[in-house]
VEXVEXFI-584419 format. One record per residue (C-alpha): y, z, x; residue in one letter. Coordinates in steps of 0.2 Angstrom, whole numbers, m for minus. Layout:
@north:Y up:Z east:X aa:A
...
//
This chain:
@north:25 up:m177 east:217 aa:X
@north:6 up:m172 east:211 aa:X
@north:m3 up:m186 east:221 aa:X
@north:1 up:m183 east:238 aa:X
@north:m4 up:m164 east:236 aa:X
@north:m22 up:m170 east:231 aa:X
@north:m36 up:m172 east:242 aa:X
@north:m41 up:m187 east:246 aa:X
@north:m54 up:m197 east:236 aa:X
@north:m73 up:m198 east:240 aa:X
@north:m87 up:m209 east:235 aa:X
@north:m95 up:m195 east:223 aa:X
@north:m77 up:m191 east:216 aa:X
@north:m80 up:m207 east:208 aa:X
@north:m96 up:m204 east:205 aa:X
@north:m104 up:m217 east:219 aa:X
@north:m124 up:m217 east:217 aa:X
@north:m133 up:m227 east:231 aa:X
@north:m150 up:m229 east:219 aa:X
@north:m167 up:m233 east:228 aa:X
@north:m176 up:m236 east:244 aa:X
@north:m193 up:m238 east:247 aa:X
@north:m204 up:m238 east:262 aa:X
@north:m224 up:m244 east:262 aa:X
@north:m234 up:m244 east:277 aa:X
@north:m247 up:m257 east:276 aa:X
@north:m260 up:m265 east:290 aa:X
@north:m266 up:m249 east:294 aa:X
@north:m249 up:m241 east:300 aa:X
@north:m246 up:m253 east:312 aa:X
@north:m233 up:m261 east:301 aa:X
@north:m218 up:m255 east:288 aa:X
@north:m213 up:m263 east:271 aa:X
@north:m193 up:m257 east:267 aa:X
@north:m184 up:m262 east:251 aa:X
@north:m169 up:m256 east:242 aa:X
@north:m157 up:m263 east:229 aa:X
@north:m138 up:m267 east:235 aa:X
@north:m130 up:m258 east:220 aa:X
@north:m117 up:m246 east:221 aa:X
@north:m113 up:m238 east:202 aa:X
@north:m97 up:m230 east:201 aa:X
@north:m96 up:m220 east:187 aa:X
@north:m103 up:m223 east:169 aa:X
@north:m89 up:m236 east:168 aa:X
@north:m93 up:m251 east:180 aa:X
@north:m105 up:m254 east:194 aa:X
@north:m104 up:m265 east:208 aa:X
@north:m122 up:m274 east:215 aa:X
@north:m122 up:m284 east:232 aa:X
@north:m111 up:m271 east:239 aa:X
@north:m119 up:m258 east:250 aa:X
@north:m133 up:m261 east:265 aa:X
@north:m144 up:m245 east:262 aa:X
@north:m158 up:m251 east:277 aa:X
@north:m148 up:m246 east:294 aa:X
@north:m159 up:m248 east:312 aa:X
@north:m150 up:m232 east:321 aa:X
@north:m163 up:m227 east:336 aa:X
@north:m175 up:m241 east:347 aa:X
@north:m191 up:m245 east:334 aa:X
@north:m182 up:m233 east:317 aa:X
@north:m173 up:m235 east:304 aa:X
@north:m165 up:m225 east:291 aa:X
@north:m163 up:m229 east:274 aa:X
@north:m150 up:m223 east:264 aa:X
@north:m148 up:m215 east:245 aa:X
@north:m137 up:m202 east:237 aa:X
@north:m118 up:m198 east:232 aa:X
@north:m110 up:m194 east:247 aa:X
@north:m115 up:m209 east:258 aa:X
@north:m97 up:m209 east:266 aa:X
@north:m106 up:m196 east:278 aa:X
@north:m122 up:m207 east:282 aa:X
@north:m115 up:m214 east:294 aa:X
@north:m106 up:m199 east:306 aa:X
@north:m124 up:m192 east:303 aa:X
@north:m134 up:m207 east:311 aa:X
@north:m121 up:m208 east:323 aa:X
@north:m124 up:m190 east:328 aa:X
@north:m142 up:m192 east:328 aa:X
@north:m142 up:m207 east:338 aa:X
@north:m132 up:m197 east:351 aa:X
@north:m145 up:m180 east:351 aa:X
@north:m160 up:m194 east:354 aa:X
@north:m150 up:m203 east:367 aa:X
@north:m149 up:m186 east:376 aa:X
@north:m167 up:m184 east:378 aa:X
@north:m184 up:m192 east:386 aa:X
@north:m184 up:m209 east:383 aa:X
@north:m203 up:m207 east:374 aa:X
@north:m198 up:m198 east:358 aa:X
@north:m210 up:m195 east:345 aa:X
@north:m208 up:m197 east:327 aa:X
@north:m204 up:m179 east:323 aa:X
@north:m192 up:m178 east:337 aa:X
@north:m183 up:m193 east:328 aa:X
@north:m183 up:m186 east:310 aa:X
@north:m177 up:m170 east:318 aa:X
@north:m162 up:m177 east:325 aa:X
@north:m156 up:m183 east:309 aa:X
@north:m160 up:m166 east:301 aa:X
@north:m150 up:m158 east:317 aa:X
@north:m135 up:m170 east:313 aa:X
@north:m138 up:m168 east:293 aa:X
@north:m135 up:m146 east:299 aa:X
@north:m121 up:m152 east:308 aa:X
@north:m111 up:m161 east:296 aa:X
@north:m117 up:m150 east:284 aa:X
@north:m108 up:m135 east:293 aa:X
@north:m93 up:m145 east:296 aa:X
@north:m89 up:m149 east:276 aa:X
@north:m93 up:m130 east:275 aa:X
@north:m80 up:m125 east:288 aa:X
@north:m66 up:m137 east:283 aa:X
@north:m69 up:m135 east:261 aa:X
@north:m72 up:m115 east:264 aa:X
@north:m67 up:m103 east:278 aa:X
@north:m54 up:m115 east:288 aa:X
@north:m40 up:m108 east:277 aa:X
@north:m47 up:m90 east:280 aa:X
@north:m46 up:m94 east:300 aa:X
@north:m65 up:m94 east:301 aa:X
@north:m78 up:m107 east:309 aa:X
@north:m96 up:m105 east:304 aa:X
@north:m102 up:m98 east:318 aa:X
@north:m87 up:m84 east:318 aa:X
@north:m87 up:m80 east:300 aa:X
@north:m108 up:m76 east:302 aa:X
@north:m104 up:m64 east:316 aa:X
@north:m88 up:m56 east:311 aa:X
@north:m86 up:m60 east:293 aa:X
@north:m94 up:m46 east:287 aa:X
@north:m81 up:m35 east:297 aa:X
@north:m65 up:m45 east:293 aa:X
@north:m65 up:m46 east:275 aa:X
@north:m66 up:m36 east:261 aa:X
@north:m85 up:m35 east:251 aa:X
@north:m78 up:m44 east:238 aa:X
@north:m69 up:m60 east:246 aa:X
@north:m84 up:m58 east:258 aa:X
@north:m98 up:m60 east:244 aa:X
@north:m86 up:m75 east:237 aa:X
@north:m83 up:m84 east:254 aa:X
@north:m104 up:m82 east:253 aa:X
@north:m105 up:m90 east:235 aa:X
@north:m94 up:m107 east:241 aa:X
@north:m102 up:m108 east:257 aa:X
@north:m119 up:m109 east:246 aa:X
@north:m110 up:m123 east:235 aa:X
@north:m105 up:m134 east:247 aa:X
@north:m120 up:m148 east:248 aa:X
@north:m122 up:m166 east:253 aa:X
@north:m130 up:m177 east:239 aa:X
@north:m138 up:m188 east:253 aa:X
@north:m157 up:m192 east:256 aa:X
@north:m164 up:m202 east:272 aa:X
@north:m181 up:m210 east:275 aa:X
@north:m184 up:m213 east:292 aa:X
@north:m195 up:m225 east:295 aa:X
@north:m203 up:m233 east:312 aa:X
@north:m217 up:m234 east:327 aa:X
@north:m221 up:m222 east:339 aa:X
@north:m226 up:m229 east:358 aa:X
@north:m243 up:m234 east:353 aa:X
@north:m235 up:m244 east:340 aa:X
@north:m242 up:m231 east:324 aa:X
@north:m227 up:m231 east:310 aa:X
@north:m222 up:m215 east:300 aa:X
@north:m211 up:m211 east:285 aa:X
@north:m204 up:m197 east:284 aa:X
@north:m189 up:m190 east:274 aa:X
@north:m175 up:m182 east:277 aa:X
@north:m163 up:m172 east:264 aa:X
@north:m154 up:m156 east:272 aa:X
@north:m161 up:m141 east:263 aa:X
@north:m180 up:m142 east:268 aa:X
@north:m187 up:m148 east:285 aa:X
@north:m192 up:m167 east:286 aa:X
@north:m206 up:m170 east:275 aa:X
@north:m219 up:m183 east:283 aa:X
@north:m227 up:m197 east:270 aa:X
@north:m238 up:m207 east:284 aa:X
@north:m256 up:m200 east:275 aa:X
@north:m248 up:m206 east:259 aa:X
@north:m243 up:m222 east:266 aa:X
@north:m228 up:m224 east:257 aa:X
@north:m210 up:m215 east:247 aa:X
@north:m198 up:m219 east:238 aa:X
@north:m179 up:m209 east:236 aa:X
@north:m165 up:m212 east:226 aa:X
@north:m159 up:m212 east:206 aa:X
@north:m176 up:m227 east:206 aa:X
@north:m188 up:m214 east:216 aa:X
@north:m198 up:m209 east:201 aa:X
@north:m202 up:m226 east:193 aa:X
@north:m205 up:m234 east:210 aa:X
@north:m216 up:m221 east:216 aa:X
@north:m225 up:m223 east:198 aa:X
@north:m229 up:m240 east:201 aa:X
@north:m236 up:m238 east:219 aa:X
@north:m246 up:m223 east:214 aa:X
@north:m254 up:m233 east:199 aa:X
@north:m260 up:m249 east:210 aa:X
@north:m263 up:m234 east:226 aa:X
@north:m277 up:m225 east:210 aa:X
@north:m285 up:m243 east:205 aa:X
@north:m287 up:m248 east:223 aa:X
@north:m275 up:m263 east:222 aa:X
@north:m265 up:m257 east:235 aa:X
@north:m272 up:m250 east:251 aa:X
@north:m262 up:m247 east:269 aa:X
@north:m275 up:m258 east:275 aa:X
@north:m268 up:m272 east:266 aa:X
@north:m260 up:m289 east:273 aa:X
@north:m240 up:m288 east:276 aa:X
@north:m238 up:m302 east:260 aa:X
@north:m249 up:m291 east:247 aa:X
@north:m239 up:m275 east:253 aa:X
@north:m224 up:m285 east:251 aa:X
@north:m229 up:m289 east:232 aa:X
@north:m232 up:m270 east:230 aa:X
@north:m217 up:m264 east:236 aa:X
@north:m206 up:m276 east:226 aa:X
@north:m216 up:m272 east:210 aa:X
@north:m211 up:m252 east:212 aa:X
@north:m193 up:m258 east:215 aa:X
@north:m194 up:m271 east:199 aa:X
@north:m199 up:m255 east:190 aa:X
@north:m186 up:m244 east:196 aa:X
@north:m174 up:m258 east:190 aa:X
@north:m177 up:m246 east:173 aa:X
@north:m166 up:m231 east:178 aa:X
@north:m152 up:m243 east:173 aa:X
@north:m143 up:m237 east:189 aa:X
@north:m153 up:m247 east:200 aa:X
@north:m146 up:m267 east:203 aa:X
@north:m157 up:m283 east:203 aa:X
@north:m150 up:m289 east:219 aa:X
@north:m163 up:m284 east:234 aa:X
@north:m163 up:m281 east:250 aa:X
@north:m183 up:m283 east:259 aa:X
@north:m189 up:m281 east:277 aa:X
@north:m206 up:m279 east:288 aa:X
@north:m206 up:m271 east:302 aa:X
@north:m216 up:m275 east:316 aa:X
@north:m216 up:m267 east:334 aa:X
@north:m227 up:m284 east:340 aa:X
@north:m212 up:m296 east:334 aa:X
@north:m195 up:m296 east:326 aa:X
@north:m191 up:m289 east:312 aa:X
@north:m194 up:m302 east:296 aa:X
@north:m186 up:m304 east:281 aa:X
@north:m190 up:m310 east:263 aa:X
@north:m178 up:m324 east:256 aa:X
@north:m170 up:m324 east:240 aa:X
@north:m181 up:m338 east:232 aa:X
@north:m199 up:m331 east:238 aa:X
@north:m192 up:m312 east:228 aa:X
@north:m186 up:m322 east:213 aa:X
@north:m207 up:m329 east:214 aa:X
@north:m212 up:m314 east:215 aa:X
@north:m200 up:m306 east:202 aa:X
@north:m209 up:m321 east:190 aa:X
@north:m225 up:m316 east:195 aa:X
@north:m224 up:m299 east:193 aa:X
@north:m215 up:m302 east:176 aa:X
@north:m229 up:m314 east:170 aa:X
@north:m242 up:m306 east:174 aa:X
@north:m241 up:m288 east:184 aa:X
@north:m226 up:m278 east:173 aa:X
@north:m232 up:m264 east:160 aa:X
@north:m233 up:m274 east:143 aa:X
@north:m236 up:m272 east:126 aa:X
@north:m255 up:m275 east:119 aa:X
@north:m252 up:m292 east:104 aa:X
@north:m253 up:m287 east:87 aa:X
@north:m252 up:m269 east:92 aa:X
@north:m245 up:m263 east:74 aa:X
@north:m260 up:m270 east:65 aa:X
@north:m272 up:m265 east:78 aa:X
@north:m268 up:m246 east:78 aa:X
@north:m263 up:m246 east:59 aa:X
@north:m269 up:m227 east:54 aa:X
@north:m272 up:m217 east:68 aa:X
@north:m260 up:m205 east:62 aa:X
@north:m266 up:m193 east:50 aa:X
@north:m266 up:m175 east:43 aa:X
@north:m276 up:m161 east:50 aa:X
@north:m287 up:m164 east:35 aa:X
@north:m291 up:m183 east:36 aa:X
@north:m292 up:m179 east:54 aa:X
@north:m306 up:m166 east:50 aa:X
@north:m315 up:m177 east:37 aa:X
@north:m316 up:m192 east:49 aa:X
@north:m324 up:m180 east:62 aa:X
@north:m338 up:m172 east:50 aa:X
@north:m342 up:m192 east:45 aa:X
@north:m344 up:m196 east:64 aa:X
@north:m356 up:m181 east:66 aa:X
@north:m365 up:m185 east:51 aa:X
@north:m367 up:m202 east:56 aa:X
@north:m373 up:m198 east:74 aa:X
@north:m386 up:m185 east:67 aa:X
@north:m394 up:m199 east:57 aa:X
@north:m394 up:m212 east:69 aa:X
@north:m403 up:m201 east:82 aa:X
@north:m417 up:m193 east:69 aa:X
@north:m431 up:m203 east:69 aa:X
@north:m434 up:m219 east:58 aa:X
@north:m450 up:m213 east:45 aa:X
//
């Protein structure tokens, strides 16, 4: 039989995308806007939304949020994070914590690249770095090295949370580079959505509608806007999931009525929308070079005569 013989199936194989996540700090830092969708797309053929919780609390006042392909090994890799933390003073910092995930992010990281690569060849990774190079010929060495390089998680964290003076940071946390922190910025985004959602926070951030000095409820509004637009991507679901969090007080959470609202508001007045009669209002701003040029000579000619002086 060919099934058995086949490996077994993963979340990317069917092509599983977890699509956006966003985090904003707001009242100065002191607390932590996260949204993200629920969708799960599978594929170009179907879809599922409602069906994946992407905003996991892993470690005392952090969370991780959760986008990618391979999100069948977020969960091993909080675990393991949570376990490194746990094995250390009980006043971590921030970096500490985003470190730990990058630490169990290397980890598992190694271990898809032991069992996909050099298990069959008897190697671990640590034995194939030191005696590799002996063991095998140049060329099934420089091949082993090209699958080892291959072999990658599609998988992006942002860790979110409060120091012990109640201070919140975002940082980011994707396997290749070292965690990235966003707390100057005040805000990210990851996922298939980032681009659009961090279009739309960047835009309000420029005209000074949005600032981390703002109230909870307007960086609520903010953070739901970038999400409405990263509903764009076409891989991102309607369905949302929103939190605040606070180290003064529980965690609190937006209901589906007060985001549908929101959703109304934004669509009625906030989204990016079309100027009326735009067809007849820019009717003939396309031209040739040589209209182009003839315009421009009659604007100069008119702008000399309306600066010389009246006899």
């Amino acid at each position: 039989m060919i099934l058995p013989s086949l490996p077994a199936s993963k979340a990317v194989d069917w092509g599983c995308a977890v699509t956006v996540c966003i985090a904003v700090l707001n009242s100065n830092g002191k607390s932590i806007v996260q949204v993200s969708d629920h969708k799960v797309s599978f594929g170009t053929e179907f879809s599922a939304d409602y069906s994946a919780m992407k905003d996991v609390p892993f470690f005392g006042e952090y969370c991780a949020l959760i986008a990618g392909d391979d999100v069948e090994h977020a969960t091993p890799i909080l675990k393991r994070a949570k376990e490194i933390l746990c094995a250390k003073p009980l006043d971590v910092s921030p970096i500490t914590v985003a470190n730990a995930v990058d630490d169990a992010y290397g980890e598992r990281l190694r271990q898809e690249i032991s069992s996909k690569v050099l298990r069959k060849r008897g190697f671990t990774v640590e034995s194939f770095l030191e005696k590799g190079k002996h063991k095998c010929t140049p060329s099934v060495y420089l091949n082993l090295c090209n699958r080892i390089d291959q072999v990658k998680l599609s998988l992006k964290f942002l860790v979110c949370g409060f120091d012990d003076k109640g201070q919140g940071h975002i940082f980011t946390v994707d396997g290749e580079s070292a965690p990235k922190c966003y707390d100057d910025i005040g805000m990210w985004a990851i996922g298939d959505g980032a681009p659009a959602a961090l279009s739309s926070l960047a835009f309000h951030k420029n005209n000074l509608d949005f600032e981390i000095g703002g109230t909870e409820e307007e960086a609520v509004y903010f953070a739901l806007a970038a999400k409405f637009m990263a509903e764009s991507s076409g891989s991102v679901g309607n369905a949302t999931f929103i939190s605040v969090h606070n180290p003064a007080s529980p965690v609190k959470y937006i209901n589906l009525l007060d985001v549908q609202m929101m959703r109304k508001m934004w669509e009625d007045e906030g989204c990016p929308r079309c100027p009326k009669n735009l067809g007849a209002r820019v009717k003939g701003v396309v031209k040739t070079l040589a209209e182009s040029e003839q315009m421009a000579i009659i604007a100069a000619v008119a702008e000399k005569i309306k600066k010389e002086p009246t006899l």
